[in-house]
MARBA-3410 file (N, C-alpha, C, O; in Angstrom, 1 decimal):
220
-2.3,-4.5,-131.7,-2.7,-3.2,-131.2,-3.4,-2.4,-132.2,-2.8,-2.2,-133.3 ~ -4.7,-1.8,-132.0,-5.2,-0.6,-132.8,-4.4,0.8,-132.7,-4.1,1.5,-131.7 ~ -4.3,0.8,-134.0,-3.9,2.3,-134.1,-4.9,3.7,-133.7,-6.1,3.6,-133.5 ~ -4.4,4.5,-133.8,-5.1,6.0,-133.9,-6.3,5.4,-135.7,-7.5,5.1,-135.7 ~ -5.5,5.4,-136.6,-6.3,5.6,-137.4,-7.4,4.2,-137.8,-8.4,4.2,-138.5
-6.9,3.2,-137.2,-7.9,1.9,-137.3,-9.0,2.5,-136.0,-10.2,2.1,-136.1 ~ -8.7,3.1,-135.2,-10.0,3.9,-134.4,-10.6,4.6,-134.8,-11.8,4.6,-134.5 ~ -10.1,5.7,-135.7,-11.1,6.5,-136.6,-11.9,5.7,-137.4,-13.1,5.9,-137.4 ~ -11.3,4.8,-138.0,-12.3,4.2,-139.6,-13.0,3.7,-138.6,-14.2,3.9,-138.9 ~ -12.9,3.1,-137.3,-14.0,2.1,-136.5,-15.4,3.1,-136.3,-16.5,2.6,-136.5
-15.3,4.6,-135.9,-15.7,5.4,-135.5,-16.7,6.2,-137.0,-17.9,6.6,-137.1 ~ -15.8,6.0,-137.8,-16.9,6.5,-139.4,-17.5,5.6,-139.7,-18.5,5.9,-140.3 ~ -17.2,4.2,-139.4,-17.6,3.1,-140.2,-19.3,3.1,-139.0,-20.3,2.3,-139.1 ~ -19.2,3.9,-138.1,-20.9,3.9,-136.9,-21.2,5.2,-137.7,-21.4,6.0,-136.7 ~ -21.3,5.8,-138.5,-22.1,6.9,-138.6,-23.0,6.9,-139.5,-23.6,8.0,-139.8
-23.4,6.0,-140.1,-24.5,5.4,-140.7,-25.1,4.0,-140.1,-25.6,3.2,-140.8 ~ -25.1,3.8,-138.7,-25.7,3.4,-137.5,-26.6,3.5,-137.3,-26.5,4.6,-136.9 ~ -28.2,3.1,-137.2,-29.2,4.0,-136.5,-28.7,4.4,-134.9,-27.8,3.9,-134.3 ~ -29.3,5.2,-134.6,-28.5,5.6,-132.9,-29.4,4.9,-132.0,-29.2,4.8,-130.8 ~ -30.8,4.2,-132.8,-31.8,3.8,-131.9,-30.7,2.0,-131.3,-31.1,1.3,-130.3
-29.9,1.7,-131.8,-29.0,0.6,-131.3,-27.5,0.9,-130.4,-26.5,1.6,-130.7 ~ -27.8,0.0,-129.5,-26.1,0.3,-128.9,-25.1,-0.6,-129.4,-25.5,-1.8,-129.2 ~ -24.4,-0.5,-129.7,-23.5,-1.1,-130.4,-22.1,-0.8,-129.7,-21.7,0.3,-129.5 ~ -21.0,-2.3,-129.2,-19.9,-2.5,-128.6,-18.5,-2.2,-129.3,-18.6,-2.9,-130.3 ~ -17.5,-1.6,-129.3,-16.6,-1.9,-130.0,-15.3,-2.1,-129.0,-15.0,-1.4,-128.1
-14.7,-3.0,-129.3,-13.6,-3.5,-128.6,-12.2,-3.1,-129.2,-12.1,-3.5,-130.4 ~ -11.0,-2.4,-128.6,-10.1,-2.4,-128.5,-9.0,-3.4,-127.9,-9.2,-3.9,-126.8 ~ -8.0,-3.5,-128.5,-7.4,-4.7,-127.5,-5.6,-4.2,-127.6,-5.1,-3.6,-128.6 ~ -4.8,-4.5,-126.4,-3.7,-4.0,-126.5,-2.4,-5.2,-126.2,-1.6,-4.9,-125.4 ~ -2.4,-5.8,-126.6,-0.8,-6.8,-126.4,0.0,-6.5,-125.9,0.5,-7.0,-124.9
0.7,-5.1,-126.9,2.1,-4.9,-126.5,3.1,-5.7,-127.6,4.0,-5.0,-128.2 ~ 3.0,-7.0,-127.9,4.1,-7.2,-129.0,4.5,-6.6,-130.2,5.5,-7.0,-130.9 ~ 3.5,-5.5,-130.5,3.8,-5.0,-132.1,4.7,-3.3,-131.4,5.1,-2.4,-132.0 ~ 4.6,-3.6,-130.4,5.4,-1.9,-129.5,7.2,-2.4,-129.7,7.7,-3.5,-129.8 ~ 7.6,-1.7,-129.7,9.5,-1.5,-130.0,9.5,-1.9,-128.0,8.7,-1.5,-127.1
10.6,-2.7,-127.9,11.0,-2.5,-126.5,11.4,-1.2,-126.5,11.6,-0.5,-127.4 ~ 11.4,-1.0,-125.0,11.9,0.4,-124.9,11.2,1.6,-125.1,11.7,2.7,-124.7 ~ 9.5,1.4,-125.7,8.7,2.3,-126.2,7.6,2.4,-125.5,7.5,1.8,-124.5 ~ 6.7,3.2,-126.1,5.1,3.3,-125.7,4.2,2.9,-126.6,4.6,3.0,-127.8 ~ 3.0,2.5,-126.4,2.1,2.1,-127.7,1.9,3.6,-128.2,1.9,4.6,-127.5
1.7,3.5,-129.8,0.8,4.7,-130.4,0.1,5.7,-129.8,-1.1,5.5,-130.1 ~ 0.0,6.7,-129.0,-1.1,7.5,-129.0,-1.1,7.0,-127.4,-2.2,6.9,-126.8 ~ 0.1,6.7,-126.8,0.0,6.6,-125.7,1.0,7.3,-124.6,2.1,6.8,-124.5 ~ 0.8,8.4,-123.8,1.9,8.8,-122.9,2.2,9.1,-121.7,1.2,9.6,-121.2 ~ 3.0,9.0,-120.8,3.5,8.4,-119.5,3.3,10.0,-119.2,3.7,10.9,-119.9
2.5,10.1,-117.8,2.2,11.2,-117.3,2.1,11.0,-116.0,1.7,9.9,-115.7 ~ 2.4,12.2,-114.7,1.9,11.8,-113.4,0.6,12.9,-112.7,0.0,13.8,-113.4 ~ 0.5,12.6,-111.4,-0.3,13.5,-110.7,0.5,13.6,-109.7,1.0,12.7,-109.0 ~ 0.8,15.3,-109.4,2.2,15.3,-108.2,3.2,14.6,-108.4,3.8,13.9,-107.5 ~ 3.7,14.8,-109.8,5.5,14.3,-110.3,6.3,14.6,-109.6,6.0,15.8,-109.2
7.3,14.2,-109.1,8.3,14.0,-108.8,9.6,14.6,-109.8,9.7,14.4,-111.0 ~ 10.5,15.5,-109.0,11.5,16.0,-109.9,12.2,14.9,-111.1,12.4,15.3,-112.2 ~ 12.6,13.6,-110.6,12.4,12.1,-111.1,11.7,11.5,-111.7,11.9,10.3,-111.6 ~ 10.9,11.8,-112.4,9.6,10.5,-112.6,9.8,9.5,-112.9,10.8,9.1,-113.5 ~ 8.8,8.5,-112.5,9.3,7.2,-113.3,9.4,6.8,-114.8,9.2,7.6,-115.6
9.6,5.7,-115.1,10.0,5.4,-116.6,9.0,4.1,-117.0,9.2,2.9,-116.6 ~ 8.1,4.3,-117.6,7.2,3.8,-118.0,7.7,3.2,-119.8,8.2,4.1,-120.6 ~ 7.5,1.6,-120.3,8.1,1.3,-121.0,7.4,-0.2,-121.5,6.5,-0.8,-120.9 ~ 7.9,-0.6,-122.7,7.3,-1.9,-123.3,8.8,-2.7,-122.6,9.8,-2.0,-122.1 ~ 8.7,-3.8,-122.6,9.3,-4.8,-121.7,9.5,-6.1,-122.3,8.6,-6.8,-122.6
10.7,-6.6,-122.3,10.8,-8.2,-122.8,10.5,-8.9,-121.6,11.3,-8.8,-120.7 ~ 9.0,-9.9,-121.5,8.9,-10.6,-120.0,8.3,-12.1,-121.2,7.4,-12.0,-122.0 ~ 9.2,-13.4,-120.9,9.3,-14.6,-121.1,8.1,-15.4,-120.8,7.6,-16.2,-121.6 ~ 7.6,-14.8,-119.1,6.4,-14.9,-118.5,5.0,-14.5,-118.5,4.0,-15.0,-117.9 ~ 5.2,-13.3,-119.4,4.0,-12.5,-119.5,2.5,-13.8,-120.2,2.7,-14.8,-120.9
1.1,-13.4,-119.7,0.1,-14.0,-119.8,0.5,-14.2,-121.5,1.3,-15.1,-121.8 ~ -0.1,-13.4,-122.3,0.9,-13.6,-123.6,1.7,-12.9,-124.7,1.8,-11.8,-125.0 ~ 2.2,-13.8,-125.1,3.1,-13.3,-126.1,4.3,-12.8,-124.8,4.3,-13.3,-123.6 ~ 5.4,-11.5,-125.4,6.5,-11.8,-124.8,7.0,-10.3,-124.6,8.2,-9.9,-124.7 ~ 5.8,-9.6,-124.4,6.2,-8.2,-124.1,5.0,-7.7,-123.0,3.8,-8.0,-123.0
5.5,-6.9,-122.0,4.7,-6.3,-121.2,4.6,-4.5,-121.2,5.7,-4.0,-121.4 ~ 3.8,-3.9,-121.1,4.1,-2.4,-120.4,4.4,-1.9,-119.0,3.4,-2.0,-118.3 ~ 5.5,-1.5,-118.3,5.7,-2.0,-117.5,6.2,-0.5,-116.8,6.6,0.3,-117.6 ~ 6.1,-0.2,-115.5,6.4,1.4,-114.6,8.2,0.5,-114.1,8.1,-0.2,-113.1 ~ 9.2,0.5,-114.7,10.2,-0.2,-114.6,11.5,0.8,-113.4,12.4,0.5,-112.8
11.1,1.6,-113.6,12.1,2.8,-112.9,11.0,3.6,-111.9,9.9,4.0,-112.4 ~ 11.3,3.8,-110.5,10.1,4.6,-110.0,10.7,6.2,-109.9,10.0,7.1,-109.7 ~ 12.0,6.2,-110.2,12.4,7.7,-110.0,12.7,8.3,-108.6,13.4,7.7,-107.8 ~ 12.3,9.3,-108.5,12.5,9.9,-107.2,11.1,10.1,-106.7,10.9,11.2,-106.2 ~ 9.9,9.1,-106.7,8.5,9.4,-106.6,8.5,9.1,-105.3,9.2,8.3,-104.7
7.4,10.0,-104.6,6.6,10.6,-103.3,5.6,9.7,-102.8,4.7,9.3,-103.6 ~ 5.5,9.3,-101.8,3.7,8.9,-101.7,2.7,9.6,-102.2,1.6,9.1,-102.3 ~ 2.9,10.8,-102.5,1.8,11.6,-103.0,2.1,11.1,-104.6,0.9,11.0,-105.0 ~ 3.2,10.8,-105.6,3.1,10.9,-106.6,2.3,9.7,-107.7,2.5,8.5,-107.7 ~ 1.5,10.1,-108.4,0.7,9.0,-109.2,1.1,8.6,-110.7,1.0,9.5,-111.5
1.6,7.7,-110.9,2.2,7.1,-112.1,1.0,6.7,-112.7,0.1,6.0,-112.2 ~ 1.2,7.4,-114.1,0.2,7.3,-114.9,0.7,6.8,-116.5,1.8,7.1,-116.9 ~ -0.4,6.0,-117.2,0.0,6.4,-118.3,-1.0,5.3,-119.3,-1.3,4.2,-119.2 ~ -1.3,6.6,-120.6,-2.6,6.9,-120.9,-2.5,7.0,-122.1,-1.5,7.2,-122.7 ~ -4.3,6.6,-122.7,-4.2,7.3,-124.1,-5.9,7.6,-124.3,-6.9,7.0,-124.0
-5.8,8.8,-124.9,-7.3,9.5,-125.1,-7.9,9.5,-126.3,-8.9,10.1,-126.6 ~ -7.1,8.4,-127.1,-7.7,8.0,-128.7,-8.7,7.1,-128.4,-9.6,6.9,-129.2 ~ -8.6,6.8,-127.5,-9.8,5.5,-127.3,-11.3,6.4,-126.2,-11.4,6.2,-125.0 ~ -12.2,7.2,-127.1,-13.1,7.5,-125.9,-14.2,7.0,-125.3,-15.3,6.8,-125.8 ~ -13.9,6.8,-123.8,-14.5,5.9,-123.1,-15.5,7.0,-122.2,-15.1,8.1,-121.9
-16.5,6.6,-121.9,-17.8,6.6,-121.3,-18.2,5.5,-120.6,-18.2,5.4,-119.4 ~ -18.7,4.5,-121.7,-19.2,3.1,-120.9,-18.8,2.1,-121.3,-17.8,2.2,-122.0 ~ -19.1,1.1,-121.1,-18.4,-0.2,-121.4,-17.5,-0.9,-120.4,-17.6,-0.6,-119.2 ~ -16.6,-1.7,-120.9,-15.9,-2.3,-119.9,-14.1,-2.8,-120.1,-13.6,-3.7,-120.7 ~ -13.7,-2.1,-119.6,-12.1,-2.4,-119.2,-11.3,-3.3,-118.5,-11.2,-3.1,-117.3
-10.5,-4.1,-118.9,-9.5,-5.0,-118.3,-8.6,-5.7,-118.7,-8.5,-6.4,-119.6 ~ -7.5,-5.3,-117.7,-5.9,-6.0,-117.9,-5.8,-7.1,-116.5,-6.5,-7.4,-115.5 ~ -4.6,-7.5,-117.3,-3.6,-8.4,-116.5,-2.7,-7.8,-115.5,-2.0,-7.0,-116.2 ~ -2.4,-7.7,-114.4,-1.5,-7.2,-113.7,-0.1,-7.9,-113.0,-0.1,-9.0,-113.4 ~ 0.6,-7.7,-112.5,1.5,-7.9,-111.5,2.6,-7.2,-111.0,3.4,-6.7,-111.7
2.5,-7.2,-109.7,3.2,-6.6,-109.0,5.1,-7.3,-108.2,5.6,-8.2,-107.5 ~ 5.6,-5.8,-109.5,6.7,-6.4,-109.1,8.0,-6.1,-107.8,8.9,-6.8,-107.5 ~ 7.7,-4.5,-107.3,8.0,-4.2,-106.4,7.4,-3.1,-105.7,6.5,-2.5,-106.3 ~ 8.1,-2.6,-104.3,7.6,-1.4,-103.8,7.4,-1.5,-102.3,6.9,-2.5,-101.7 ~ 7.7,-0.5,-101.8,8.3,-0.1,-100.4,6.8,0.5,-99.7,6.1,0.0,-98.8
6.7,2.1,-100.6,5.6,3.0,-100.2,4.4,2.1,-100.3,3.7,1.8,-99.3 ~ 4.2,1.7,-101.6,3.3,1.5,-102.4,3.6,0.1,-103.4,4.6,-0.1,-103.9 ~ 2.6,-0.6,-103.5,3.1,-1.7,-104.4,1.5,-1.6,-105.5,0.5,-0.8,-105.4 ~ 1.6,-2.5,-106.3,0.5,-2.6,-107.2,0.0,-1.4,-108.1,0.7,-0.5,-108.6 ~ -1.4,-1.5,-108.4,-1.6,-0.6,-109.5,-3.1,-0.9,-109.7,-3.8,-1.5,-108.9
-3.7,-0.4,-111.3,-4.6,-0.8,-112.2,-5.2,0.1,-113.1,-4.7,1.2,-113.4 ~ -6.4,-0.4,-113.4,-6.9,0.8,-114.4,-7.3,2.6,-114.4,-7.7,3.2,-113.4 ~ -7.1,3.0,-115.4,-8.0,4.4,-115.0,-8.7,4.5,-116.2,-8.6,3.6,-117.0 ~ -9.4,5.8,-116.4,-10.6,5.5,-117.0,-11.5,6.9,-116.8,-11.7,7.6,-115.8 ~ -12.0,7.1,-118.8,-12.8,8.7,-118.3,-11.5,9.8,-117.9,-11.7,10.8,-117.2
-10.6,9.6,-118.5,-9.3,10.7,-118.1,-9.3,11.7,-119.0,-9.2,11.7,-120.3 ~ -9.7,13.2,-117.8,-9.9,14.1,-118.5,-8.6,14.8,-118.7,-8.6,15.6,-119.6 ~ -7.2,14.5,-117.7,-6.2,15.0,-117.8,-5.2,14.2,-116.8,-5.6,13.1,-116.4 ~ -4.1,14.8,-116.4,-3.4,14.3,-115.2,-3.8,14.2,-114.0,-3.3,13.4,-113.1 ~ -4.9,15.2,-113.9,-5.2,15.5,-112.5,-6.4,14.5,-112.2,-6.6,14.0,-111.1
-7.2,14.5,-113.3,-8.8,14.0,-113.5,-9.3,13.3,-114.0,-9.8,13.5,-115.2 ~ -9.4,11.6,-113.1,-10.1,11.0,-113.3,-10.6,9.8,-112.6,-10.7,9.8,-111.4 ~ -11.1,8.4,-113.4,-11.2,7.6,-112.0,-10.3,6.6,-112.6,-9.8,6.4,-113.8 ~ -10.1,5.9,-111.3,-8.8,4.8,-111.0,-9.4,3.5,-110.6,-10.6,3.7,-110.6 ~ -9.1,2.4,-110.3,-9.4,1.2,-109.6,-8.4,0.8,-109.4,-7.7,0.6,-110.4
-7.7,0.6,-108.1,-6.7,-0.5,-107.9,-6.6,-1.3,-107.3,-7.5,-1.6,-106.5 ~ -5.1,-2.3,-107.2,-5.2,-3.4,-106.1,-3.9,-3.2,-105.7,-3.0,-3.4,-106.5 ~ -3.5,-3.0,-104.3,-2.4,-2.9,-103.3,-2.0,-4.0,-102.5,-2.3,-3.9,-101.4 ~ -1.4,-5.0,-102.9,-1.0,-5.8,-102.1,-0.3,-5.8,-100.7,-0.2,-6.6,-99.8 ~ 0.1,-4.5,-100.7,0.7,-4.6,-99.3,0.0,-3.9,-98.3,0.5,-3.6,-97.2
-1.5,-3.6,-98.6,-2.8,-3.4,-97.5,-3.8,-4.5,-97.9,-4.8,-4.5,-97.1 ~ -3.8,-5.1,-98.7,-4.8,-6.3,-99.1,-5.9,-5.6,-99.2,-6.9,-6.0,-98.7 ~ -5.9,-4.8,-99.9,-7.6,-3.8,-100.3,-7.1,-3.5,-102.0,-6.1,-3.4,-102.6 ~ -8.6,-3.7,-102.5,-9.0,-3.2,-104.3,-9.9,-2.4,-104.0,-10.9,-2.8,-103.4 ~ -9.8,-0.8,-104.4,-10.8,0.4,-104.4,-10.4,1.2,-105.5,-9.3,1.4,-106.0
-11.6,1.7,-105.9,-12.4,2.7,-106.7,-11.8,3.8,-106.4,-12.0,4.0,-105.2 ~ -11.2,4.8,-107.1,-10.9,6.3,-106.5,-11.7,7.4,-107.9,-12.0,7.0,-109.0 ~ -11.7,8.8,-107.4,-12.2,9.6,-108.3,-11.0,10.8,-107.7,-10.9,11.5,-106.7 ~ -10.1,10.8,-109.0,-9.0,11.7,-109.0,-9.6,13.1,-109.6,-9.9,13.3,-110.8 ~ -9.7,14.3,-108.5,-10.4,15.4,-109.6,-9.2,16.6,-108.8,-8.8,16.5,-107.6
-8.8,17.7,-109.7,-7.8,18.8,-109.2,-6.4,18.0,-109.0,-5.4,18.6,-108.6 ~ -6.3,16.9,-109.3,-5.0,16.1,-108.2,-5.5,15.6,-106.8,-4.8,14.8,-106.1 ~ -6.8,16.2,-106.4,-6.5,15.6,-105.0,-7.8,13.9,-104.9,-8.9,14.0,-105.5 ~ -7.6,12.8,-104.3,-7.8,11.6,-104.3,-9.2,11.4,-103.6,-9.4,11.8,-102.5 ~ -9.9,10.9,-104.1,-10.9,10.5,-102.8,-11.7,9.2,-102.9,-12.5,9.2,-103.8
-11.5,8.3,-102.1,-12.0,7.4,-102.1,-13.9,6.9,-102.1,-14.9,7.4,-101.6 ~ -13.8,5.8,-102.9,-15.4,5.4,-103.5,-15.9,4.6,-102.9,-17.0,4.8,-102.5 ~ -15.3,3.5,-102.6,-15.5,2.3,-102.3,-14.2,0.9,-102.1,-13.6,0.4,-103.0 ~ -14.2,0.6,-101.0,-13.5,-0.8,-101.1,-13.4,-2.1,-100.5,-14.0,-2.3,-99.4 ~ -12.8,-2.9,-101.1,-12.8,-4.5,-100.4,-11.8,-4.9,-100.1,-10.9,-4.5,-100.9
-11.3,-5.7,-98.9,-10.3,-6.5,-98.3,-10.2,-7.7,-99.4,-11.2,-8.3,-99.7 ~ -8.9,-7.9,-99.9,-8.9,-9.0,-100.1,-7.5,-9.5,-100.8,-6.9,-8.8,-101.6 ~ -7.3,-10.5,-100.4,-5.6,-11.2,-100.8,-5.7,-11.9,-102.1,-6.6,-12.6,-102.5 ~ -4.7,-11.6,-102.6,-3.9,-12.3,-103.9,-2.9,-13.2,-103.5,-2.5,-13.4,-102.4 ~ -2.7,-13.7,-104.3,-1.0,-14.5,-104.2,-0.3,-13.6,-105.7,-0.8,-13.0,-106.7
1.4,-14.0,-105.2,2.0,-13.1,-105.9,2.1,-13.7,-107.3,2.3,-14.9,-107.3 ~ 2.1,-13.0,-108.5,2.1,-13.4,-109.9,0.9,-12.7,-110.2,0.3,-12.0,-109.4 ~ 0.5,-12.8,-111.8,-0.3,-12.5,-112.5,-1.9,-12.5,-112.1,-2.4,-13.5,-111.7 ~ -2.8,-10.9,-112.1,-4.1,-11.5,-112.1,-4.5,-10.7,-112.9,-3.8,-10.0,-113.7 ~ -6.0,-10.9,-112.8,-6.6,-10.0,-113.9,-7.6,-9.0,-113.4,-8.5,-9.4,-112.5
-7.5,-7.6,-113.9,-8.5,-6.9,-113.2,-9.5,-6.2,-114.1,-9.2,-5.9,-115.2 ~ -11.1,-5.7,-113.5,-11.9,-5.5,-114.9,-13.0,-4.4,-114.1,-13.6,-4.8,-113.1 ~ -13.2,-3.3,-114.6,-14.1,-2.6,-114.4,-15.0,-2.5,-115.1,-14.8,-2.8,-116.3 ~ -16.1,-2.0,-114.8,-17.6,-2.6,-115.8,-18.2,-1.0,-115.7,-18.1,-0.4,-114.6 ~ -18.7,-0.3,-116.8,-18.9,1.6,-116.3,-20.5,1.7,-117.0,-20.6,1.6,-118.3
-21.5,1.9,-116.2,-22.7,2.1,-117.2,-23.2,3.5,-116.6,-23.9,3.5,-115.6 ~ -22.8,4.6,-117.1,-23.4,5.6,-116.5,-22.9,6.3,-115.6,-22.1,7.1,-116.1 ~ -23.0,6.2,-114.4,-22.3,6.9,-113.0,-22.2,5.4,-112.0,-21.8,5.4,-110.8 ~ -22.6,4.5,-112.8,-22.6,3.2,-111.8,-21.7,2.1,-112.5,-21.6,1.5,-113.6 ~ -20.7,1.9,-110.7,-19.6,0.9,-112.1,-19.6,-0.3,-111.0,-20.4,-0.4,-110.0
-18.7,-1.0,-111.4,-18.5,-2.1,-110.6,-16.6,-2.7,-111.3,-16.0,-2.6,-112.3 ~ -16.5,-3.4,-110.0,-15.0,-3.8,-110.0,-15.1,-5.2,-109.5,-15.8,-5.7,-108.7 ~ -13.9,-5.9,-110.5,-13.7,-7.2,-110.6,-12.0,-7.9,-110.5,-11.2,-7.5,-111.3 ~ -11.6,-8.8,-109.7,-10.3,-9.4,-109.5,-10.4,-11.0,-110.1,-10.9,-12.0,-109.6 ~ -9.8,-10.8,-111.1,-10.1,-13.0,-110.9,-11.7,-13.3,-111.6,-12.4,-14.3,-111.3
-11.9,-12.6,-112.3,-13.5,-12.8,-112.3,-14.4,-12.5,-111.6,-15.5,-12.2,-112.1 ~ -14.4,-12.5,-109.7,-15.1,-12.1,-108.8,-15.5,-10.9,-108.6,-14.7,-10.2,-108.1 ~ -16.5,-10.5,-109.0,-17.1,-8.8,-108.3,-16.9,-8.6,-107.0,-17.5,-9.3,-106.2 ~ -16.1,-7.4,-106.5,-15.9,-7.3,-105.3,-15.9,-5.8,-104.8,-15.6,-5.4,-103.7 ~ -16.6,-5.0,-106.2,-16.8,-3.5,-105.7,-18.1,-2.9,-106.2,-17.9,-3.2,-107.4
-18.9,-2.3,-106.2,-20.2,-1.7,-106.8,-20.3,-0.5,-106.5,-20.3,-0.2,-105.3 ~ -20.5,0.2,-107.1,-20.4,2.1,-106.5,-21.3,2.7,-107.3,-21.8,2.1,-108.3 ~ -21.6,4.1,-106.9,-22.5,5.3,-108.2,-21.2,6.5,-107.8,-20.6,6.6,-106.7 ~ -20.9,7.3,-109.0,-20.3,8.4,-108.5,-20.7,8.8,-109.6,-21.0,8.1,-110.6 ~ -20.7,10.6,-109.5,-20.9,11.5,-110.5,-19.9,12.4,-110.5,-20.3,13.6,-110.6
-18.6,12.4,-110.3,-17.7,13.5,-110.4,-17.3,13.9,-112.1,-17.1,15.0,-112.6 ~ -17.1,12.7,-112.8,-17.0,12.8,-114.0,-18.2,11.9,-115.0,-18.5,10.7,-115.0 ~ -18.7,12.7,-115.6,-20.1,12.3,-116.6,-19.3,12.5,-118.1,-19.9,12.3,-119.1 ~ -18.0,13.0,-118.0,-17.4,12.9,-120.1,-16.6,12.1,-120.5,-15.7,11.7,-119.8 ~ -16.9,11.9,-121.6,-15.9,10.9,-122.0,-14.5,11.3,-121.7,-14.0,12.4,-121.5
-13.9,10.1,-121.5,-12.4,10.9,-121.5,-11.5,9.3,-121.8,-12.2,8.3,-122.1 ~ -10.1,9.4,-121.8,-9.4,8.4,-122.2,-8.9,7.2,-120.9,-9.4,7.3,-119.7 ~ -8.2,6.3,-121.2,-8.3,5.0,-120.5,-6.5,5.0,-120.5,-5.7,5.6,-121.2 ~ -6.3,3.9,-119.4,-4.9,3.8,-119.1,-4.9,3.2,-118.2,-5.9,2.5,-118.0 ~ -3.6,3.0,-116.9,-3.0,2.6,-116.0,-2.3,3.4,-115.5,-1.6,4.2,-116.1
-2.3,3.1,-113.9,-2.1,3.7,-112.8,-1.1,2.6,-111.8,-1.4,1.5,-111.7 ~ 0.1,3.2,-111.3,0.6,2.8,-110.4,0.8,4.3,-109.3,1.0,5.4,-109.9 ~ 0.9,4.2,-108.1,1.5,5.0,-107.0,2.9,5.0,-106.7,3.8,4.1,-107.0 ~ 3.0,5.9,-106.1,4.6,6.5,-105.4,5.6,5.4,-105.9,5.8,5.5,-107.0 ~ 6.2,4.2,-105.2,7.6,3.3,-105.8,6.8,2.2,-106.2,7.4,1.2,-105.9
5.7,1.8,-106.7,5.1,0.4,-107.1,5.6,0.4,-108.7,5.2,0.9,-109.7 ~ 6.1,-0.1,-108.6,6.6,-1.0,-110.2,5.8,-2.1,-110.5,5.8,-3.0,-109.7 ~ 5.1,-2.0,-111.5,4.4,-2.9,-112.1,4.3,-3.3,-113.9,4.6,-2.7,-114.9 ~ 3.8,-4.8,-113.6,4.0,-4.6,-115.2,2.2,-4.6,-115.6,1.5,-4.8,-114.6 ~ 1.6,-4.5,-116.5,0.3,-5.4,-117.2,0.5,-5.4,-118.7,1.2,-4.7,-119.5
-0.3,-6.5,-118.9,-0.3,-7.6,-120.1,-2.2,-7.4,-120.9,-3.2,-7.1,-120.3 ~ -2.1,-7.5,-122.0,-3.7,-7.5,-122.0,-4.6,-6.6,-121.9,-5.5,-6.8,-121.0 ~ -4.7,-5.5,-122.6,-5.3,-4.4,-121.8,-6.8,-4.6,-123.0,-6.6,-4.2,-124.2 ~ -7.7,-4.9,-122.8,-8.9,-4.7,-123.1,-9.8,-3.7,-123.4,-9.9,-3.2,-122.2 ~ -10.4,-3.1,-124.0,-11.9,-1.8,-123.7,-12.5,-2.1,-124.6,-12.0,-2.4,-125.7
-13.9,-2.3,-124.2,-15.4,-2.6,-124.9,-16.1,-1.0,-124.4,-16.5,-0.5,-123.3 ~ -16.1,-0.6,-125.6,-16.9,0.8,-125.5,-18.2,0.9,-126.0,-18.4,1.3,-127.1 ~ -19.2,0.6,-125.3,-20.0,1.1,-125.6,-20.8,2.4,-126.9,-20.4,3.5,-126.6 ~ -21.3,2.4,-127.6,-21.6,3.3,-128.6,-22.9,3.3,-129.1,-23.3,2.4,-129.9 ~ -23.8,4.4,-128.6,-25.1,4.4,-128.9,-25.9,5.3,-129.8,-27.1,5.1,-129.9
END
């Protein structure tokens, strides 16, 4: 796991860059160097339309996990709403462009099941999302602005239950979304054009875990 301050030196170490090159820098998140019981560095559990309850967002001993032997996982849903959005974030990492992706799995949920990335998070209320719902068989694109949701784009499509991988690609106002390696979403939206921070998203009682969290940020 990069820290706060291994992101800064990454960030002074481009300012003797020419700007005429774009240049990638990749973050990467495991999870095994996190305390069970905890959050990564510079990372924290927030909702949209909380619940007097919220849920409990947490590092995780999973035997199973893609690798190594810890997950991040929404383990408690609380007293959460269909309206309520389980979030949780970090804004040391600022993203724009580039590309994002974790591991997922879905481990329970009545309202709501599944999850995935968010991305460009200007706050609790604002930003965009990508997820995958197993219990409507659709992966869509959302743009969360004020708290209230609105859909981008999406595709029908089935999983089997266990581990997959999900990856959003962002150049500009034009992104694209991936399950499995397969591209299965392409959109333009301009509601958010600033940088903002990166995380995961689960809804109302979906408990989930992911493994693997990826960002290639772009830097020009």
């Amino acid at each position: 796991m990069h820290s706060k301050k291994i992101w800064q030196r990454v960030l002074l170490g481009l300012v003797s860059v020419s700007a005429l090159y774009a240049m990638t820098m990749q973050v990467d998140y495991d999870f095994e160097k996190t305390k069970t019981g905890g959050l990564p560095e510079g990372w924290k559990a927030d909702a949209t339309h909380p619940s007097k309850k919220p849920g409990n967002w947490q590092v995780v001993e999973d035997t199973v996990a893609p690798s190594g032997h810890k997950v991040l996982s929404l383990t408690d849903v609380g007293e959460n709403r269909g309206s309520t959005f389980n979030l949780c974030y970090t804004k040391e990492i600022p993203f724009t462009n580039g590309e994002i992706a974790v591991k997922f799995k879905a481990n329970a949920g009545h309202i709501d099941e599944g999850g995935g990335i968010m991305w460009r998070v200007q706050d609790g209320d604002n930003y965009y999302v990508a997820r995958f719902n197993p219990l409507e068989d659709n992966f869509r694109f959302y743009s969360v602005k004020n708290g209230v949701r609105r859909q981008i784009a999406s595709a029908d499509v089935k999983l089997s239950k266990g581990w997959h991988e999900m990856k959003i690609v962002q150049k500009e106002n034009r992104f694209e979304g991936y399950l499995d390696g397969k591209k299965l979403l392409e959109a333009t939206d301009d509601t958010f054009t600033k940088s903002g921070g990166v995380g995961l998203w689960t809804k109302a009682d979906a408990a989930t875990s992911f493994d693997d969290f990826h960002v290639k940020v772009d830097i020009q």
